[in-house]
TILO-926335 format. One record per atom (N, C-alpha, C): x, y negated, z negated; residue in three letters. Coordinates in steps of 0.05 Angstrom, whole numbers, plus 5000, padded with zeros to 4 digits. Each point is the difference from the previous one (the first is absolute). Example, Ala and Ser with C-alpha at 12.3 -4.5 7.8 and 13.67 -1.06 7.14 Angstrom:
<bators>
526451144844ALA;498249765000ALA;501849765000ALA;499349795014SER;501649764999SER;498549784986SER;
</bators>
This chain:
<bators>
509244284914UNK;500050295004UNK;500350154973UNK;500749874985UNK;499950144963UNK;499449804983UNK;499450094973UNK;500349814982UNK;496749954993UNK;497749985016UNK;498149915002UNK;498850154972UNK;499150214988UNK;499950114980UNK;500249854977UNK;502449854995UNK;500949814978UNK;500149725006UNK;499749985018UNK;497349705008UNK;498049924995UNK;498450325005UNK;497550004987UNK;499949944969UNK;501550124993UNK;500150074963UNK;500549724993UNK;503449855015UNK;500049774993UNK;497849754995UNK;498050065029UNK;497649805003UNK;497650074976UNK;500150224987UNK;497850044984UNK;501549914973UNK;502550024995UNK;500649834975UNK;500249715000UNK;501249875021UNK;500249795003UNK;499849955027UNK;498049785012UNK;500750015026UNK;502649775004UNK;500949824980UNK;502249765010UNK;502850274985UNK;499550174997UNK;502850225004UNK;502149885022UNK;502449924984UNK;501849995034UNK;501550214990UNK;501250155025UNK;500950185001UNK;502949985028UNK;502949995004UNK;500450105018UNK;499150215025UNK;500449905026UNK;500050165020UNK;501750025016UNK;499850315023UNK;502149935024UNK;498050005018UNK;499749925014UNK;499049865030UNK;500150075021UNK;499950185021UNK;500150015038UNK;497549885009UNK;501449855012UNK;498949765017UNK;498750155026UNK;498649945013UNK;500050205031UNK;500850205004UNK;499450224989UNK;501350204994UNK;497650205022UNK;502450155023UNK;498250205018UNK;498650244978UNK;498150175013UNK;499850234990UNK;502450274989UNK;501749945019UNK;501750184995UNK;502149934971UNK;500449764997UNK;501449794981UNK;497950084969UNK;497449985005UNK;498950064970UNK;499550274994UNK;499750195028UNK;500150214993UNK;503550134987UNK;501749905005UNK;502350184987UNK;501449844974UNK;498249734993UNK;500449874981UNK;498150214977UNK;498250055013UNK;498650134977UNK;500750304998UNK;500450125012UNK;501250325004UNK;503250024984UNK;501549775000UNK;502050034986UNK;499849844969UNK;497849875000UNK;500049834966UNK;498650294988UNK;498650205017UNK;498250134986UNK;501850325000UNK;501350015013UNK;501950265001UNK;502649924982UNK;501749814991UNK;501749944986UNK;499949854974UNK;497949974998UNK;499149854977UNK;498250164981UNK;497349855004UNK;498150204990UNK;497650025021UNK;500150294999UNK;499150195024UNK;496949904995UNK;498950165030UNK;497149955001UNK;500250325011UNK;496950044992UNK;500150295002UNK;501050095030UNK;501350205001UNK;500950115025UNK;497949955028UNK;497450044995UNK;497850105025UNK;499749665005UNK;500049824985UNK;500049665011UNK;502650005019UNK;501949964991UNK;501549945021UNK;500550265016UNK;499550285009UNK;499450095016UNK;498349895022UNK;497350004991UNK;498049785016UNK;500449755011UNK;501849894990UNK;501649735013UNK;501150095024UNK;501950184999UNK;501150115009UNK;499250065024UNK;497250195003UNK;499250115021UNK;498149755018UNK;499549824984UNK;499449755021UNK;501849775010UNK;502650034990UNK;502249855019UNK;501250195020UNK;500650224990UNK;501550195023UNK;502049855021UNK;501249854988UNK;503149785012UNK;501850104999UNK;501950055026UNK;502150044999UNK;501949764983UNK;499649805001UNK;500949744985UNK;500550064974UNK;497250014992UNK;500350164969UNK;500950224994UNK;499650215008UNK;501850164991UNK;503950104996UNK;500549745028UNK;502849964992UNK;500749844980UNK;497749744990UNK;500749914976UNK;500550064975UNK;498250245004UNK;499050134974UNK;502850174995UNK;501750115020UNK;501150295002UNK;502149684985UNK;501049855010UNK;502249814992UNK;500249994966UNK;497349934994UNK;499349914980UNK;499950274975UNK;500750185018UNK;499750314979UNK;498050144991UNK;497949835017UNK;497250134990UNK;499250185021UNK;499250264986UNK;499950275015UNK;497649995000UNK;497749955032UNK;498950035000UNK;498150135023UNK;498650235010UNK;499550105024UNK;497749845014UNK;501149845019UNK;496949865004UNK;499350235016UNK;500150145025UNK;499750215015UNK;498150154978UNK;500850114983UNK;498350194973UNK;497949835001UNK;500749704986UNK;497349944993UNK;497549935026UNK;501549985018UNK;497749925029UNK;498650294995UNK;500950204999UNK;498850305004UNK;497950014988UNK;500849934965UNK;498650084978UNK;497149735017UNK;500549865000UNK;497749745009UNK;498850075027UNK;500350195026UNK;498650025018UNK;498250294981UNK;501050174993UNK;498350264984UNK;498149824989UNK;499849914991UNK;499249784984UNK;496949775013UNK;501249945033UNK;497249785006UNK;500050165035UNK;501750225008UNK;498750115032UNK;496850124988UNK;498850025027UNK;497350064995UNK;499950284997UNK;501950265016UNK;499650224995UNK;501350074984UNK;500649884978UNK;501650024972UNK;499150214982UNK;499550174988UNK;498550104978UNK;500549904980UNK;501549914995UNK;501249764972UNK;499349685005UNK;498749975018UNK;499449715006UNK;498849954973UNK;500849705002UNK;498949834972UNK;499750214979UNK;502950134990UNK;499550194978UNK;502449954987UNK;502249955013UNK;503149984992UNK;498849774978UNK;502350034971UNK;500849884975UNK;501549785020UNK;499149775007UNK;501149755016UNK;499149834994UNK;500349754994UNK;499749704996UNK;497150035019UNK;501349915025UNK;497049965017UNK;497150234994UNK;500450284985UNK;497850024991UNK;498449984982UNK;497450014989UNK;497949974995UNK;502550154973UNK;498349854972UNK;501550224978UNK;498150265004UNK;497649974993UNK;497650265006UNK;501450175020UNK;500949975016UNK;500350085022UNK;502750235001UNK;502149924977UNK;503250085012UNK;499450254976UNK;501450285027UNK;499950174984UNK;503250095004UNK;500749965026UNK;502550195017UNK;502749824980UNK;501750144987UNK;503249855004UNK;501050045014UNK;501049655012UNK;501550025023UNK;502450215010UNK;501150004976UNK;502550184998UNK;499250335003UNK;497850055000UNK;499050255019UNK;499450005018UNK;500549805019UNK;500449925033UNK;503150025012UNK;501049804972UNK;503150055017UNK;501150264984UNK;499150124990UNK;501850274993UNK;498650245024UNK;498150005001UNK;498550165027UNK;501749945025UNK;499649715009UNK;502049935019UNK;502750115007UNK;501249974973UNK;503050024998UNK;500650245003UNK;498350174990UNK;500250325005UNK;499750055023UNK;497950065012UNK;500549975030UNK;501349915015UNK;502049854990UNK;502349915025UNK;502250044989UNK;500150114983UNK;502550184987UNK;499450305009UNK;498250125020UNK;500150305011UNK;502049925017UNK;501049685016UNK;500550005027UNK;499050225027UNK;497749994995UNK;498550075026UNK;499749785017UNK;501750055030UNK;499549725014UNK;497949785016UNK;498050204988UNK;497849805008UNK;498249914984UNK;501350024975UNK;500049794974UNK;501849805002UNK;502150015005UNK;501649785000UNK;499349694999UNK;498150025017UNK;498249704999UNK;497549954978UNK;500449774993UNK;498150014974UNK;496749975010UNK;498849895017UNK;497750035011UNK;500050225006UNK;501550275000UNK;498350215007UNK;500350134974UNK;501649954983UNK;500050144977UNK;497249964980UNK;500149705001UNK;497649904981UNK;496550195020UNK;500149945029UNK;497950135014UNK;500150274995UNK;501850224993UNK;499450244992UNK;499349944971UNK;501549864984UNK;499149984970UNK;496749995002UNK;499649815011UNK;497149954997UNK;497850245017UNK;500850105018UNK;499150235018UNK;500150184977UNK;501550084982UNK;499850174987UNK;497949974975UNK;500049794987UNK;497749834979UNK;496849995011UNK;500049975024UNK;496850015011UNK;499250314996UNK;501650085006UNK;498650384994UNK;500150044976UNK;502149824983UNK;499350144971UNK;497549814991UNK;499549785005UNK;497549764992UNK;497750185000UNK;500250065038UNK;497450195005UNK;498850154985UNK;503150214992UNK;498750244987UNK;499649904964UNK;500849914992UNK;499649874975UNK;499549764988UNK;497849905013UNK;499349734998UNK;499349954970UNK;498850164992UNK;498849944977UNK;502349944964UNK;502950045019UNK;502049964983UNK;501749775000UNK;498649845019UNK;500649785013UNK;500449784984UNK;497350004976UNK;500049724973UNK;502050044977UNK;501350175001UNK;503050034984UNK;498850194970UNK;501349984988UNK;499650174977UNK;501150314998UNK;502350065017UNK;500250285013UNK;502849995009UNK;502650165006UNK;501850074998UNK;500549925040UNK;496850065003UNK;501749935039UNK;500649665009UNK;498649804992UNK;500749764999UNK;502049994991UNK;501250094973UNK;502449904995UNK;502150065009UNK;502949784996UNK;501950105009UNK;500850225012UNK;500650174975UNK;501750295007UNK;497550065021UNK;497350044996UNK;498550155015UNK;500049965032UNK;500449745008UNK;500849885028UNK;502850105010UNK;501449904979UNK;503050165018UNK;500450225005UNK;499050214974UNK;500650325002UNK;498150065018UNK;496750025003UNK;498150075023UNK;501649885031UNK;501549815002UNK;500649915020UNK;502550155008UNK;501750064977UNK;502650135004UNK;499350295012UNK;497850134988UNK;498850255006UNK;499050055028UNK;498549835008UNK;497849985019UNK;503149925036UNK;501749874991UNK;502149995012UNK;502550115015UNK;500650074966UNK;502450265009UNK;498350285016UNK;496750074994UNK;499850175016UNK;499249965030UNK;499649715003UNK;498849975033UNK;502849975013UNK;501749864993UNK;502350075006UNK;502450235009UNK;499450164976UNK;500650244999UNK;499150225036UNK;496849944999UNK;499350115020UNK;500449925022UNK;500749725008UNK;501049835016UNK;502950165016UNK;501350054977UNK;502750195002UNK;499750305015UNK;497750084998UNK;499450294998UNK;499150025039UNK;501250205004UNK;499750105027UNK;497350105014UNK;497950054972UNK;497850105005UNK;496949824996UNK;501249734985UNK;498349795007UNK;500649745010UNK;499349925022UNK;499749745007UNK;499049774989UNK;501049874989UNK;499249694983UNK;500949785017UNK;498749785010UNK;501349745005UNK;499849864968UNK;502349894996UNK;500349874974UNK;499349735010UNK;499849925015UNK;498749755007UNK;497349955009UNK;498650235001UNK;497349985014UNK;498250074970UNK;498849764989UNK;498149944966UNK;498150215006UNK;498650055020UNK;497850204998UNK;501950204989UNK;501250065011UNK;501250314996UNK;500550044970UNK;501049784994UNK;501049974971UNK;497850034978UNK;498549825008UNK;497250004990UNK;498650374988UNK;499950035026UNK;499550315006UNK;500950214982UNK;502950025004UNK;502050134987UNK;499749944972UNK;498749784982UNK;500149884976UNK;498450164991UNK;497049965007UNK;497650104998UNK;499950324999UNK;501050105016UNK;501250335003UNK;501550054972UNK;501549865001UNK;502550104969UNK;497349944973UNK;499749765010UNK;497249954966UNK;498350255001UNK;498450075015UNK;498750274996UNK;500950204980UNK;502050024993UNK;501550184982UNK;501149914979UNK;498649734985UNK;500949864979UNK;497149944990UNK;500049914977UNK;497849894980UNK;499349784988UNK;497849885002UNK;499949704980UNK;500650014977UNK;499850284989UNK;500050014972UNK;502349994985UNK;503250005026UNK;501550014988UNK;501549674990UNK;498349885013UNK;500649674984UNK;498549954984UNK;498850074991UNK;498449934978UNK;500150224979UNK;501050174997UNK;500850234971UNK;501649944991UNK;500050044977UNK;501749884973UNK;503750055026UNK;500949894991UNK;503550055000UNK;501249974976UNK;502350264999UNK;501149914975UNK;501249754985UNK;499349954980UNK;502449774989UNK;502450034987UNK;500750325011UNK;502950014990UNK;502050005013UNK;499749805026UNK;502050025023UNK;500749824990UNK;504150094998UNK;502549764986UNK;498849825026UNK;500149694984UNK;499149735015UNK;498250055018UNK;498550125005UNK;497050055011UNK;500750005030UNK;497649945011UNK;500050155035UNK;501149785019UNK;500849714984UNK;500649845020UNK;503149955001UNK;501350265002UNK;502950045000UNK;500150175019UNK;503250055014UNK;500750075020UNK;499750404988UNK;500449994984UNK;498950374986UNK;497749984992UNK;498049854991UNK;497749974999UNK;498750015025UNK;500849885022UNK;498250015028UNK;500750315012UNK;502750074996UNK;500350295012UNK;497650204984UNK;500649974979UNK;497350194983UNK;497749955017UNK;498549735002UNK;497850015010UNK;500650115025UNK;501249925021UNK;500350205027UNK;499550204997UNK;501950234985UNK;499750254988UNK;497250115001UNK;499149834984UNK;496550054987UNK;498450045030UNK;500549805011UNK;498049935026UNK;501350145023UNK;502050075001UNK;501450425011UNK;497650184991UNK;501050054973UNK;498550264993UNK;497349984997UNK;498149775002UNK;497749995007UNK;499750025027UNK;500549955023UNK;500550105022UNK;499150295007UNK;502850134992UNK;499750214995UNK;498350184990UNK;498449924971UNK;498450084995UNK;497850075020UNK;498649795006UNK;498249975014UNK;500250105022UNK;502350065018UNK;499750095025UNK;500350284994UNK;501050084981UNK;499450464991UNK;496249954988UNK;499749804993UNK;497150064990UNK;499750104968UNK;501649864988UNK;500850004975UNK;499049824977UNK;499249954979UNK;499749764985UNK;502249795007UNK;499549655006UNK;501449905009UNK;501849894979UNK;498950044974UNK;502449914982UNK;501950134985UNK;499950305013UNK;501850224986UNK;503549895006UNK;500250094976UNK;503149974996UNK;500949645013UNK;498449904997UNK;500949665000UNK;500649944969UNK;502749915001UNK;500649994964UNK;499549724991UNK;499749865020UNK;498949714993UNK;498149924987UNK;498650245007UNK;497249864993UNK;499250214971UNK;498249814983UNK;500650084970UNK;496650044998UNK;498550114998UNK;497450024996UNK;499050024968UNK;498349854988UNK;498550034975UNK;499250194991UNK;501950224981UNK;499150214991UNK;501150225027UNK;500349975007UNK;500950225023UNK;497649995020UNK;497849854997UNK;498350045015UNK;500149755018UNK;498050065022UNK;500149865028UNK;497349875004UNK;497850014981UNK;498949765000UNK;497549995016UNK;
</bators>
């Protein structure tokens, strides 16, 4: 389950290298999976999104009490999430997530802009989020309307694939369906995806492609992938809102965004 790396190296210098080993004999799945989750979490690490991905294909209660014993903090629940966004068919992120099992060509999404989307959403405690299959099914109900309407932003190079751009559009697109959810004068089922869908598509109307792809400043202290850095961007993607629905230039008074020469290009 480790080690193999410097096996290799050993066999290309010498293949009669002896070297100590330790050994599991018959060892179940569950046995090499938390052999390797803890040589690689207490020792020396393997990048975070590997053993996430491990993770989301044992999904053992077994393991995860071993793991909790053993001190190793790890969400398998998170990582199953991040891995169905990942291979369901009405995914908009299918075979796109930064994951082991994809294609390298292929990975554009960080995982960790799945479980921070997630996590937000079930930190409104609205109760019919509470369950994570419906949380991740509105996540994704809400991503097909933005795919739709901006497909062509889809091969990365642009501010909405990334991180901050997923959580804050999601934090946005959220707190207001929600909001209305609350409101006496509109009817929302928060469980019914069309509606959501709907409601997504309605709020985008009043936003712009252009605002992921225009310069942003580079003078935000530790940039946009901070907890004041993502509020800014929210902010931004407020007052573009706004803009747009008085019928205004959509990038007035967004202080984020830094244009070449003052001009817009």
């Amino acid at each position: 389950v480790d080690g193999q790396h410097r096996l290799y190296g050993m066999d290309e210098f010498s293949p009669d290298t002896e070297v100590p080993i330790v050994g599991l004999l018959d060892a179940d799945d569950i046995e090499k999976a938390f052999q390797f989750l803890v040589i690689n979490n207490k020792a020396s690490k393997v990048p975070p999104a590997h053993a996430k991905a491990l993770l989301a294909k044992m999904n053992e209660k077994e393991l995860a009490e071993r793991l909790r014993l053993a001190r190793v903090s790890l969400d398998i629940d998170g990582a199953r999430d991040v891995d169905l966004v990942n291979t369901e068919e009405d995914s908009p992120f299918r075979g796109r997530i930064d994951w082991p099992a994809t294609k390298k060509r292929d990975r554009l999404i960080q995982p960790t802009a799945i479980e921070l989307s997630l996590d937000y959403i079930q930190s409104l405690n609205v109760p019919e989020f509470e369950d994570r299959d419906v949380r991740r099914s509105v996540f994704l109900a809400i991503w097909r309307s933005v795919k739709e309407k901006w497909s062509k932003l889809w091969e990365g190079g642009n501010r909405l694939v990334e991180k901050v751009g997923i959580f804050c559009l999601t934090k946005f697109v959220i707190d207001k369906i929600t909001s209305w959810s609350d409101s006496d004068e509109i009817e929302i089922e928060l469980t019914d995806l069309d509606e959501i869908s709907k409601r997504t598509a309605k709020i985008l109307t009043y936003m712009r492609k252009e605002f992921w792809t225009a310069p942003w400043s580079r003078n935000s202290p530790g940039g946009f992938d901070t907890s004041q850095g993502r509020q800014r961007v929210v902010e931004a993607i407020t007052q573009m809102y706004r803009n747009v629905r008085r019928g205004v230039d959509w990038s007035a008074d967004i202080e984020i965004i830094e244009w070449p020469s003052q001009s817009k290009g």
